[in-house]
C-alpha positions in Angstrom: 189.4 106.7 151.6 191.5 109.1 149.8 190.4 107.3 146.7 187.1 107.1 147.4 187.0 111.0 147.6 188.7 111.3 144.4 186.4 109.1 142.4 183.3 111.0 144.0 184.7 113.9 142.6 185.4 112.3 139.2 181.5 111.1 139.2 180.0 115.1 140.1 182.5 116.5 137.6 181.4 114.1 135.2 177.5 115.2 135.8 177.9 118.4 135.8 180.3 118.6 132.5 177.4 116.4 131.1 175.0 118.8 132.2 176.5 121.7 130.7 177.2 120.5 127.3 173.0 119.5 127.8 172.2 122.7 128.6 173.9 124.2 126.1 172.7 121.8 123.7 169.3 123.0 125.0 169.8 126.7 124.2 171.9 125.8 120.8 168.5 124.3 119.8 166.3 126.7 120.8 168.5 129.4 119.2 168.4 127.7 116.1 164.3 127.2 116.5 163.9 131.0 117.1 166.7 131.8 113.8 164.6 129.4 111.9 161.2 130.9 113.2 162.4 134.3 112.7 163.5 133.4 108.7 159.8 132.4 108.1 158.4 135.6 110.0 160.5 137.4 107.6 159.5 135.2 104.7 155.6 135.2 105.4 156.2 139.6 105.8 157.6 139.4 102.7 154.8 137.4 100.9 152.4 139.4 102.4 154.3 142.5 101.4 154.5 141.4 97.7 151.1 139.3 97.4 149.6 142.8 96.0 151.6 142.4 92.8 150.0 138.8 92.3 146.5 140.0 93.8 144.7 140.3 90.6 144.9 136.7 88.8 143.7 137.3 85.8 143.9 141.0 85.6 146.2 141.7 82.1 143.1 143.3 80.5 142.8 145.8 83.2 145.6 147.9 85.3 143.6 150.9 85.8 145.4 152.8 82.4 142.6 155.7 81.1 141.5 153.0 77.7 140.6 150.1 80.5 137.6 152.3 82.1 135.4 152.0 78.7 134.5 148.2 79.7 131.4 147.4 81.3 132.1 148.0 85.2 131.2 144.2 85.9 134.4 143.5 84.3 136.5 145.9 86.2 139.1 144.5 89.0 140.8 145.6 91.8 144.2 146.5 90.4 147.3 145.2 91.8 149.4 147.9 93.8 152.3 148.9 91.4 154.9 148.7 94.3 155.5 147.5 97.6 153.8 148.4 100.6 157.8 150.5 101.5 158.2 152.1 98.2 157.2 155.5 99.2 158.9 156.0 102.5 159.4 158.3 103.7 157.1 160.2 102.0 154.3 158.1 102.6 155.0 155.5 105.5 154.6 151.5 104.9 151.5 151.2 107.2 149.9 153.9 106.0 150.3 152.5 102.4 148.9 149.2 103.8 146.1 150.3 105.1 145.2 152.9 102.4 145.4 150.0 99.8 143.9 147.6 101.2 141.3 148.7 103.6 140.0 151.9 102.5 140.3 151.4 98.7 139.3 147.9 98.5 136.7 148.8 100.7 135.5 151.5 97.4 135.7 148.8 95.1 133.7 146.2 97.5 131.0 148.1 98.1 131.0 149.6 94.4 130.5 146.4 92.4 127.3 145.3 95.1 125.5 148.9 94.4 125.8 147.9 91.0 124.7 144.3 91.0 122.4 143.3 89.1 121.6 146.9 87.4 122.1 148.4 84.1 124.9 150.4 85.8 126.8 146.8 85.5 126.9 146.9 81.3 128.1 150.9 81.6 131.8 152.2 81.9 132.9 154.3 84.8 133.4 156.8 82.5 129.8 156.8 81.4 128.4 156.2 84.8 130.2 159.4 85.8 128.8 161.2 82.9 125.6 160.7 84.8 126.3 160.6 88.4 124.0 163.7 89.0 121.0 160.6 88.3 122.5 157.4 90.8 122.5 156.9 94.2 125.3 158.6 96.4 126.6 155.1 97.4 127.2 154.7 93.7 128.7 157.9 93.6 130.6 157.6 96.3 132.3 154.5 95.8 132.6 154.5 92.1 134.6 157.9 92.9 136.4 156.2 96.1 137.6 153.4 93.4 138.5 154.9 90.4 140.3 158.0 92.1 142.3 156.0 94.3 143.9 153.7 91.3 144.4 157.0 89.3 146.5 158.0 92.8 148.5 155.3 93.1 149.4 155.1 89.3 150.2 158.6 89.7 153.0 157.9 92.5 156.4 155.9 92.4 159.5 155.0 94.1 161.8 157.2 91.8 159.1 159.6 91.1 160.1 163.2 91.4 161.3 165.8 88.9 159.0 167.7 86.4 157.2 166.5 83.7 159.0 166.6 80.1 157.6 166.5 76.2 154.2 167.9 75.2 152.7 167.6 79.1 155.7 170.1 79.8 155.2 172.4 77.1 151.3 172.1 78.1 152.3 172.8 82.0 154.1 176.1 81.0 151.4 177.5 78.3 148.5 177.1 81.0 150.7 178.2 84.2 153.2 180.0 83.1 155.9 178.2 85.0 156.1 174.3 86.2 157.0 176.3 89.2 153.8 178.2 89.3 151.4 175.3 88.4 152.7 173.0 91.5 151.8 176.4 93.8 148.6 176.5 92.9 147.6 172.6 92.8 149.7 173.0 96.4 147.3 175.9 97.5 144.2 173.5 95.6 145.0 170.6 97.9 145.5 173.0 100.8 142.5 174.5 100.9 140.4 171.8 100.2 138.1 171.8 103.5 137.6 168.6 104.7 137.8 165.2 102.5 139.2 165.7 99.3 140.8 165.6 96.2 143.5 168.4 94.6 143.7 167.8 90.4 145.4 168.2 87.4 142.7 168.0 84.5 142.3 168.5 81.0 138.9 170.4 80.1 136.8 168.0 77.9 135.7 170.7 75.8 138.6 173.3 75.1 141.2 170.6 76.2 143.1 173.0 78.1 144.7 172.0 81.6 143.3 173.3 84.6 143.5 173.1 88.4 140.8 171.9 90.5 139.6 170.6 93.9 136.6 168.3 94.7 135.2 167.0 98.3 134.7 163.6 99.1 135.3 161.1 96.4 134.0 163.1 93.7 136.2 163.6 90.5 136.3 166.2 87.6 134.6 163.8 85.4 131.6 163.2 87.1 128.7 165.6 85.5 128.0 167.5 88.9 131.8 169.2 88.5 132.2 173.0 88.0 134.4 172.5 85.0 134.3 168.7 83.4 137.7 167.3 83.1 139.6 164.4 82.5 142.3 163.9 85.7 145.7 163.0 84.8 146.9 163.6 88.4 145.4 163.0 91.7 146.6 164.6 95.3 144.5 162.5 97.8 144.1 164.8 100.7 141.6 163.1 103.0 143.2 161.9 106.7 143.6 158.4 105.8 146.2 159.0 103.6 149.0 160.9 105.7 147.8 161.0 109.2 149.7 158.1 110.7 152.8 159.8 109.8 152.1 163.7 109.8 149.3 163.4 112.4 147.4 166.8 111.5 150.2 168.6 109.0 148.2 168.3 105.8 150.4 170.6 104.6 153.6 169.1 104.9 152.4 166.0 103.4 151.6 168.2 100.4 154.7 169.0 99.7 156.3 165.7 100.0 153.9 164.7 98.0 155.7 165.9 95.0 158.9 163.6 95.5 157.1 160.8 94.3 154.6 161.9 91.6 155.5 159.2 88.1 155.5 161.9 85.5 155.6 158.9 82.8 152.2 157.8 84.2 151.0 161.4 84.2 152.1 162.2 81.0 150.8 158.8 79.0 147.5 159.8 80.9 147.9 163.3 78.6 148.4 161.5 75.8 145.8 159.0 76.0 143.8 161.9 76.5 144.4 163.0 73.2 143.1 159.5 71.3 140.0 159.3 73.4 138.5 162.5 74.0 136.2 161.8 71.6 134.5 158.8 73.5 134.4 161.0 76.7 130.6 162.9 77.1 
């Protein structure tokens, strides 16, 4: 009897050993399922993070620099973002970048190449379809603005922007505003005043070439013949909602400041300098 009991035990020690090492056999696999899942989560974020830098097959005879708005607006693309979705934080948060980019600026650059379609606007540059904005439609106006503004913006920003400007730009800052110190109050007090949807800009004045401050609503631009002052924009402070509120909510100004962190002075200044070869062209 004695060894009955005994080998009854043996038998539900057996099962339930058995049992455990299934169970945990069981979780081991499902652990390694989820680590595996998690890897291509992480891998498919990151491809979808980075696809903007491979967005624009095809697109090495335009990146949005001031020579590549002279061709025919049929054959301009949407530019590739020239960073991450992350590169700006804090300043600017991931999400916000995301959205920006994709949605509301590709949104510009949709609905700017249909007004066009099939017009004579289609064999014109931006540049002279701005020289007569004051004659198209305002969805032309508006989107050719909303797409041309925005890649000048983005251009203008980068990860390890910050700092002042240096070389002619510099000397050019100082002549015009006395200080580089003064100048980034007053394009501060620009974008901070702008009421409503906007844009704050750095500009040179087609005619006397001389930098200037200026502010325009909605997605107008300095170049576009129904300006105050006719300008070509070298730098571009994007103060409509869409680009700050996820993060700073209603503090314009505190996104204005920041703002300054990560302005690409290089970009800036090669937009001055271009300036110089093709003013000219501009009307």
């Amino acid at each position: 009897m004695k060894n009955i009991f005994i080998a009854i035990l043996f038998v539900f020690g057996t099962l339930f050993l058995s049992g455990n090492l299934l169970a945990q056999k069981v979780l081991s696999t499902k652990s390694q399922a989820k680590d595996k899942s998690d890897v291509i989560k992480q891998k498919a974020d990151v491809s979808k993070e980075t696809a903007t830098l491979s967005a624009t097959a095809g697109s090495d005879a335009f990146t949005g620099k001031a020579e590549d708005w002279f061709m025919p607006a049929a054959e301009t693309i949407f530019p590739a973002l020239p960073y991450s979705y992350s590169a700006l934080e804090p300043v600017i948060d991931k999400m916000t970048v995301e959205l920006h980019y994709d949605k509301h600026h590709r949104g510009y650059f949709n609905n700017f190449k249909k007004a066009i379609e099939n017009s004579k606007l289609e064999k014109m540059s931006l540049y002279e379809i701005f020289a007569s904005i004051s004659e198209q439609s305002m969805t032309v106006r508006n989107n050719a603005g909303g797409y041309y503004n925005h890649v000048l913006y983005w251009s203008n920003m980068s990860a390890d922007g910050g700092g002042e400007p240096s070389g002619i730009l510099q000397k050019h800052i100082i002549n015009s505003f006395g200080s580089y110190e003064a100048f980034v109050k007053e394009m501060t007090e620009a974008a901070k005043t702008r009421f409503g949807s906007g844009w704050a800009w750095l500009a040179v004045d087609l005619k006397t070439k001389e930098l200037f401050i200026t502010s325009t609503a909605n997605q107008d631009n300095p170049l576009m013949d129904i300006s105050d002052r006719r300008g070509y924009p070298i730098l571009a402070l994007d103060v409509w909602e869409h680009a700050y509120y996820l993060n700073y909510q209603n503090k314009r100004a505190d996104y204005i400041d920041n703002f300054w962190k990560k302005v690409n002075w290089k970009d800036v200044e090669a937009r001055f300098d271009a300036f110089e070869k093709m003013a000219g062209k501009l009307k």
